[in-house]
C-alpha positions in Angstrom: 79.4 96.2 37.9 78.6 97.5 34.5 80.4 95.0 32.1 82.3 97.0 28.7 80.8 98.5 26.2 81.5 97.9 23.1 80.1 98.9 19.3 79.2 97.2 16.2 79.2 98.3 12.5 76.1 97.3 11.4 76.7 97.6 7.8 79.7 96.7 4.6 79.1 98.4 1.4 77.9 95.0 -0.3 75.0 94.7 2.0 71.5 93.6 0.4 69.9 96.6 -1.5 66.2 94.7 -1.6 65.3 97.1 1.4 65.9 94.1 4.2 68.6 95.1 6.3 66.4 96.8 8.8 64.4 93.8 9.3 67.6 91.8 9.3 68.7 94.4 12.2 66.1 93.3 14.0 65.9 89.8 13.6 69.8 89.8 15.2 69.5 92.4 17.7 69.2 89.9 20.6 72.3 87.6 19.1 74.3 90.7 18.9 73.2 91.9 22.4 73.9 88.3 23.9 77.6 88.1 22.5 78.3 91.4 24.4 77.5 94.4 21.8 76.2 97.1 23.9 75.8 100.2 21.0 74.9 99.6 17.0 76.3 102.0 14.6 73.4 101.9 11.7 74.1 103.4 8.2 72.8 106.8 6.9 68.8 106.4 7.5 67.8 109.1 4.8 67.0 108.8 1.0 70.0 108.6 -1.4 70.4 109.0 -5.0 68.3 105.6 -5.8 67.6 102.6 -4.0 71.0 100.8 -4.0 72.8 104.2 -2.7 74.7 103.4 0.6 73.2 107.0 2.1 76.4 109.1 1.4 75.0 110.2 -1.4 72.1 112.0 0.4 69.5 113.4 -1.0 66.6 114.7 1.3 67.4 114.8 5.1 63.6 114.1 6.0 63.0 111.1 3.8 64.0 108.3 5.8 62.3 105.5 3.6 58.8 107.2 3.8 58.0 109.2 0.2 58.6 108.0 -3.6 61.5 110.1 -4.0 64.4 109.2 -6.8 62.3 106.5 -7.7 62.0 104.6 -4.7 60.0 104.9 -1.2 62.4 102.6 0.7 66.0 103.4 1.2 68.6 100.9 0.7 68.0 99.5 3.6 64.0 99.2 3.8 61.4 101.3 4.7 61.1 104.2 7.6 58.4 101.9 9.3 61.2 99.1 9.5 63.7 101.4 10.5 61.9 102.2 13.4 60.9 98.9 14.3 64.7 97.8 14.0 65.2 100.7 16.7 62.9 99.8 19.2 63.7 96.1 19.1 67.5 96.9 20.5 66.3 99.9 22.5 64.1 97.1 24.1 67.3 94.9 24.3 69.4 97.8 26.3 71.1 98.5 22.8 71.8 101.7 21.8 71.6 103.1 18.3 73.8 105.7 16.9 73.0 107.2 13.3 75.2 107.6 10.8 75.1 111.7 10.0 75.5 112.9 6.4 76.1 116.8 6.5 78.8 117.6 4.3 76.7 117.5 0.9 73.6 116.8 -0.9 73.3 114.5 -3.8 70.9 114.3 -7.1 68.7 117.5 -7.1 65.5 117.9 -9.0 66.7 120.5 -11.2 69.4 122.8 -12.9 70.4 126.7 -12.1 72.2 128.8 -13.8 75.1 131.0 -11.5 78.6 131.9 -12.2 81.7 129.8 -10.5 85.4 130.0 -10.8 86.7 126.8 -11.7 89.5 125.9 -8.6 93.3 123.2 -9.5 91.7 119.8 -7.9 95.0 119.6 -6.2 94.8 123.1 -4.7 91.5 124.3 -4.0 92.7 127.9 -3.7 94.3 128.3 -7.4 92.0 129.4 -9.7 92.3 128.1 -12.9 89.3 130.3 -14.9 87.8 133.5 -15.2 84.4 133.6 -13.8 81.7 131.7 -15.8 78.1 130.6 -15.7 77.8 127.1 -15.4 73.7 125.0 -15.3 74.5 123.1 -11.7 72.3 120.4 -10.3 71.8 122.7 -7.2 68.1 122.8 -6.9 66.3 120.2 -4.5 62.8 121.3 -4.1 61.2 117.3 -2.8 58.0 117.2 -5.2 57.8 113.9 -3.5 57.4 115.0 -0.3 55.4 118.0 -0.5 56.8 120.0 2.3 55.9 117.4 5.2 58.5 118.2 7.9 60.4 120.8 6.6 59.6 123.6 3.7 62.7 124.0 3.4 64.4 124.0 -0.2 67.7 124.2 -1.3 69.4 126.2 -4.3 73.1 127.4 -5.3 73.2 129.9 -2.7 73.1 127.2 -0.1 76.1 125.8 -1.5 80.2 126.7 -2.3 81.0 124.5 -4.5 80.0 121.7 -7.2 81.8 119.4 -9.6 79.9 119.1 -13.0 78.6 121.4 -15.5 75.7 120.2 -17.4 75.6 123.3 -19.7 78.8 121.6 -21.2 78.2 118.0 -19.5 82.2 118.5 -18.4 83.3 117.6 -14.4 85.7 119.7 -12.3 85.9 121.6 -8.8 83.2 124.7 -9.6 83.5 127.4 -6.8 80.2 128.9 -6.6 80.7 132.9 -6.9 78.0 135.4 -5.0 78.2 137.7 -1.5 80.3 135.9 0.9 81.2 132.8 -1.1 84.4 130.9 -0.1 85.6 128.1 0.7 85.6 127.6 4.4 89.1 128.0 6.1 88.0 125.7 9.4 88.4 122.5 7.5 91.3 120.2 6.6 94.0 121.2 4.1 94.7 118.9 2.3 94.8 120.1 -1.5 95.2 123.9 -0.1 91.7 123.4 1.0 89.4 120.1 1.5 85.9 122.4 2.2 85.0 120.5 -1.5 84.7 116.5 -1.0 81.9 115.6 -4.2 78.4 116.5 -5.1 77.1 119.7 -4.1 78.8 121.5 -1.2 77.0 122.8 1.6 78.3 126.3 2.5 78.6 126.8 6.3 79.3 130.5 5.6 75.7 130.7 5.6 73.6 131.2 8.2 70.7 130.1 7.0 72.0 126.8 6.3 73.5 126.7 9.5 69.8 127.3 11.3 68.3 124.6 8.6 71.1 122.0 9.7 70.5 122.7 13.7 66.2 122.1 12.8 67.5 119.0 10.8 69.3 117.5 13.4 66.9 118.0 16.0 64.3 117.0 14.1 66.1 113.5 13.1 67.3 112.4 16.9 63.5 113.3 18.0 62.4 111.0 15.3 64.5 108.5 15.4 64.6 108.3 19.2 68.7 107.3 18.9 70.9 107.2 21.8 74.1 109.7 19.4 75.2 110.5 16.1 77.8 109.1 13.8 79.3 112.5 12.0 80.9 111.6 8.2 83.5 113.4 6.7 83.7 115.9 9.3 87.3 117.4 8.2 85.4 118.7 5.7 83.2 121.0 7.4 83.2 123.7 9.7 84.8 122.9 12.7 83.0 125.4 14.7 79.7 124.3 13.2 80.7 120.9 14.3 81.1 121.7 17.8 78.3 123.9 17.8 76.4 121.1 16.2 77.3 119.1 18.7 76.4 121.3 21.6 73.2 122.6 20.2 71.9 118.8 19.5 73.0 117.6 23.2 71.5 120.7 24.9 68.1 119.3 22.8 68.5 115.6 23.6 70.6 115.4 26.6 74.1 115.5 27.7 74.3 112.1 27.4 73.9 112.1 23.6 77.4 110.3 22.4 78.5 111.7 19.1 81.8 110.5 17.6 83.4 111.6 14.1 85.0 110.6 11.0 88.0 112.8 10.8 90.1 110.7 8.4 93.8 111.7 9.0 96.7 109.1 9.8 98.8 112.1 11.6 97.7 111.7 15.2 98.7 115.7 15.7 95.8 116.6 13.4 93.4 114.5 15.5 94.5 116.2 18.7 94.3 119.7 17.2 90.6 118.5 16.0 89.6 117.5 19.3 90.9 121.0 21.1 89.2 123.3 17.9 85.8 121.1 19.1 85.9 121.7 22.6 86.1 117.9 23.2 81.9 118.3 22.3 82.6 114.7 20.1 85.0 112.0 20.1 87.2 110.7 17.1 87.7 107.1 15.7 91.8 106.5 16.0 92.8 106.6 12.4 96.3 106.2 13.4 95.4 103.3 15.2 94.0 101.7 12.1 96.7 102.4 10.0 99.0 100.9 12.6 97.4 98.0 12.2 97.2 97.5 8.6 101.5 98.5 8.1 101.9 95.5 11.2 99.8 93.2 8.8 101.5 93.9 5.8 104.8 94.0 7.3 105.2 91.0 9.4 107.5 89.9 11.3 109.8 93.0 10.3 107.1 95.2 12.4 108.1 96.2 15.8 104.7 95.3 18.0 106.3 97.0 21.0 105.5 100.6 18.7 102.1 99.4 17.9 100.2 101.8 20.0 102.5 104.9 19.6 101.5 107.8 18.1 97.8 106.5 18.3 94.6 108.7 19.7 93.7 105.6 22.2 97.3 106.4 23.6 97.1 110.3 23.8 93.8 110.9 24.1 91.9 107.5 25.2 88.8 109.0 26.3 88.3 110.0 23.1 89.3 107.2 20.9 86.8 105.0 19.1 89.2 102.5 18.0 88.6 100.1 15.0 90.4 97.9 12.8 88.3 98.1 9.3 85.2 99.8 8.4 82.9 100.1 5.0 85.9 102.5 3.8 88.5 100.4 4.3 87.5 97.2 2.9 88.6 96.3 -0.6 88.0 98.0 -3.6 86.2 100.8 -1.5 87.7 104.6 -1.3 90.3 104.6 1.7 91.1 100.5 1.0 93.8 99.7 3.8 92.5 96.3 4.8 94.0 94.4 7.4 95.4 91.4 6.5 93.6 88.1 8.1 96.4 86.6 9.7 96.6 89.8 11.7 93.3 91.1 12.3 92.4 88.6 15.6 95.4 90.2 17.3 94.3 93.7 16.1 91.0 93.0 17.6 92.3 91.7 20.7 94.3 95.0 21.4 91.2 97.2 20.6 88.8 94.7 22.7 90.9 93.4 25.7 92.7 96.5 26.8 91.4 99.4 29.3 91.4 102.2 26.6 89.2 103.2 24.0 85.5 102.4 22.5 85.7 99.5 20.0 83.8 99.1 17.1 83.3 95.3 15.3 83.0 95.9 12.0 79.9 94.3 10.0 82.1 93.0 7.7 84.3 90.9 9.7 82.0 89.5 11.6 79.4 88.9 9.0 81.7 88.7 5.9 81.5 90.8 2.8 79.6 90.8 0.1 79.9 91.5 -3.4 81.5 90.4 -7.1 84.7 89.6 -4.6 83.2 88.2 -1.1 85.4 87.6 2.1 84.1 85.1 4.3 83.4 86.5 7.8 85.5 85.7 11.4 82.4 85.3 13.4 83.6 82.6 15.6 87.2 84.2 16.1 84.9 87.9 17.6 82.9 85.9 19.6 85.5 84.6 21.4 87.5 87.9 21.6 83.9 89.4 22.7 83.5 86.6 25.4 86.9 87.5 26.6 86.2 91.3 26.7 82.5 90.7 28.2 83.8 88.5 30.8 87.7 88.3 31.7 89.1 92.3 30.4 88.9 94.2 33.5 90.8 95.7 36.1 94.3 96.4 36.3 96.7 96.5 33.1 100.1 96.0 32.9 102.0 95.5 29.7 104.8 93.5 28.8 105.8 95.3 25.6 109.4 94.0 25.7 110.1 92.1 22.2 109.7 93.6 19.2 107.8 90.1 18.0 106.0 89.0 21.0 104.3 91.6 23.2 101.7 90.5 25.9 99.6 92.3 28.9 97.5 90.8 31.1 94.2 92.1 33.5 94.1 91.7 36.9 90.5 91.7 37.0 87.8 92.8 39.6 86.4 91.2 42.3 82.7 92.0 41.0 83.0 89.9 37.9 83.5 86.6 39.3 86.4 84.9 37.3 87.5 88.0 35.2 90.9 88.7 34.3 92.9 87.8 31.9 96.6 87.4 29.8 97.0 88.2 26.3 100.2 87.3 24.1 100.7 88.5 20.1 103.1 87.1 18.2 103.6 88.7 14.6 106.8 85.9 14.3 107.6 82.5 15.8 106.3 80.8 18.7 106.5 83.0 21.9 105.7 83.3 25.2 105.8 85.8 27.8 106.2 85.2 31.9 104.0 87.7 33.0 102.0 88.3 36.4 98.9 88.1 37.3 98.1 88.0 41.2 99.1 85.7 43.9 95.3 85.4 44.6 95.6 83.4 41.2 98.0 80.5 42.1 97.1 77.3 41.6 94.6 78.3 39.2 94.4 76.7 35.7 94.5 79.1 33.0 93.1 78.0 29.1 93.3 79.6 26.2 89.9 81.3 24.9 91.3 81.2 21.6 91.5 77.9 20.9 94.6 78.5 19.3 96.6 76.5 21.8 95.8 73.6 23.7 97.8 73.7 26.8 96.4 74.1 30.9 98.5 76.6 32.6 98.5 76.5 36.0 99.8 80.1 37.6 102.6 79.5 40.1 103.4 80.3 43.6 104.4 83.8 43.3 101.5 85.0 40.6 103.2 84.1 37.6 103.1 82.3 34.6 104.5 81.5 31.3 101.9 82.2 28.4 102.5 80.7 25.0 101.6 82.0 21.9 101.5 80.3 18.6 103.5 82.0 16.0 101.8 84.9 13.8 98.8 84.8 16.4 97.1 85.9 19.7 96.3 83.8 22.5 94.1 84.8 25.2 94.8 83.3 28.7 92.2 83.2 31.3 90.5 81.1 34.2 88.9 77.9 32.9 85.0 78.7 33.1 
């Protein structure tokens, strides 16, 4: 039987910028592959601003650590040779790779051109706030560095909508670039009126020039990177019928079984679903809502009601298309979206992404690994190893939930009988000491049950009629299961 799947984040922002992480990649794919990672998550591959830029700030597309481009050859994370390296090791392992996607901007051109804008209220994108005016943008990207190997392709204001600094006056703001056809895009978020503008310059999928480039482009990088799907950022940004398209267009190239899943950032789970229909279903989403959930139970305590802990959540409308998570490199503190997850919490908030039915879970680098940085957090490895243990072996088959106390909520897993010993109970407790009398077979009594926590010490042995009582220490998860 083919045993979970399950994704890791393999990056924080505070990661090493001396250009080893692809080496380090590779160095701990067969760890990672061994404590039940099936899929790797990698940061953006392509060349940034400079050599400590995390890849959001993207530069050129086809430099992926290969040309001495903005002062650097390698990216962030090492060199294109590494990269692919890294690749092949996991490939090798039966680990698949998806690439982190950056298509809503480009960052740091080679030089300044002159076109007129309209200057836009940050708040609401569609007040103007000027008369039109010529403004010297950083539009320009030519890549002297890399001399036209790959792509000829340049890029000038035309390509883009909108900018956010003025160099003829050295003064910021939200520039709409003016010419035929120029708007902001109205399939996109909106938030402040309209969210087609995030930061740099702003590609303009009213074009379809661009929109051929970006189709070549991302052909071009799944060929050469040889990945298994795409990571999409800040997609409620862009075009949502180039996003499906994208989608479509890339999978029709590589395969239908090319996974793409995107960053649509809203808490409202309404404005997930209506994303999903407007993209055909061609990607799925990570459950925002989800996270969110998680991070008011952890600030709230006991005064959080566990039993509402999944409603209004993607993985509970739509669970074939949640990618469920509990922090990422946004998230974490001091970084854009900070909504961390308070450590007292976050082993029960990984057990309900990990050891339930629905959804694709991503461990985050961060939490297993710890985070760097002036402020480090020490990682949980051994905690996710256990919770992974528990999902690679015990968390399948059959699911019933006993969300009955609004402080103590448990479910358990039948299991199956091709996984020898799988099954499982799980018991959260955001308040005292619980416990929960919940069944789990009659083909289970007489069985002694431990916890693969470690949390709690006791030998449960599951009664005559399938059940048993579960305890749970207070403010924690225990996870109940046959005694290997």
């Amino acid at each position: 039987m083919v045993r979970n799947h399950t994704i890791m984040q393999f990056f924080e922002w505070h990661v090493k910028a001396d250009g080893s992480h692809w080496t380090f990649l590779k160095q701990n794919a067969a760890q990672l592959k061994a404590i039940g990672i099936s899929s790797i998550w990698i940061p953006p591959v392509t060349k940034g601003l400079s050599s400590e830029d995390n890849g959001y700030g993207i530069y050129d597309g086809y430099d992926l650590g290969e040309f001495d481009q903005k002062g650097t050859v390698r990216t962030k994370y090492g060199t294109k040779e590494e990269l692919l390296d890294a690749i092949s090791a996991c490939q090798e392992l039966g680990l698949c790779i998806f690439a982190d996607v950056v298509m809503n901007h480009k960052a740091g051109a080679d030089e300044t051109e002159t076109f007129q804008v309209i200057e836009v209220d940050p708040l609401n994108r569609n007040e103007e706030v000027s008369e039109p005016f010529e403004i010297d943008g950083w539009t320009k990207f030519t890549f002297p560095g890399r001399k036209e190997k790959y792509s000829s392709f340049k890029w000038s204001f035309e390509h883009f909508n909108g900018t956010d600094y003025d160099a003829r006056t050295d003064r910021t703001g939200v520039f709409r670039i003016l010419g035929e056809n120029k708007r902001w895009n109205e399939n996109v978020d909106d938030e402040f009126g309209n969210y087609d503008y995030l930061m740099f310059a702003n590609i303009d999928y009213n074009h379809p020039v661009v929109i051929d480039e970006m189709f070549s482009w991302g052909k071009w990088l799944s060929d050469t990177l040889n990945c298994d799907g795409f990571r999409l950022d800040a997609i409620k940004h862009i075009n949502h019928e180039f996003i499906s398209t994208f989608a479509g267009e890339v999978r029709k190239h590589r395969g239908d079984d090319f996974y793409m899943v995107g960053e649509f950032w809203n808490p409202e789970l309404e404005s997930c679903r209506k994303f999903l229909n407007e993209v055909d279903y061609q990607i799925d989403l990570f459950d925002v809502p989800l996270h969110y959930k998680f991070h008011e139970a952890s600030k709230a305590g006991r005064n959080f009601d566990l039993t509402t802990i999944l409603e209004y959540t993607l993985v509970q409308s739509h669970p074939m298309n949640a990618v469920t998570f509990v922090d990422n490199h946004d998230t974490q503190p001091n970084e854009a979206l900070e909504s961390w997850v308070d450590d007292w919490f976050k082993p029960s908030a990984y057990s309900l992404i990990l050891l339930r039915k629905d959804g694709y879970p991503v461990v985050f680098y961060g939490d297993y690994y710890g985070i760097g940085g002036d402020e480090p957090i020490p990682g949980k490895r051994e905690d996710l190893e256990r919770l992974l243990y528990a999902r690679t072996h015990k968390a399948y088959g059959e699911q019933e939930d006993y969300f009955d106390h609004p402080n103590t909520i448990g479910w358990v897993r039948r299991g199956v009988d091709d996984i020898e010993g799988s099954g499982c109970a799980v018991v959260i407790s955001n308040g005292d000491e619980g416990k929960k009398r919940m069944y789990v077979g009659q083909h289970r009594v007489k069985e002694v049950w431990t916890d693969l926590t470690l949390t709690r010490e006791d030998r449960i042995t599951i009664e005559e009629d399938g059940f048993a009582v579960f305890p749970v220490n207070g403010g924690s998860v225990s996870v109940w299961a046959l005694a290997d």
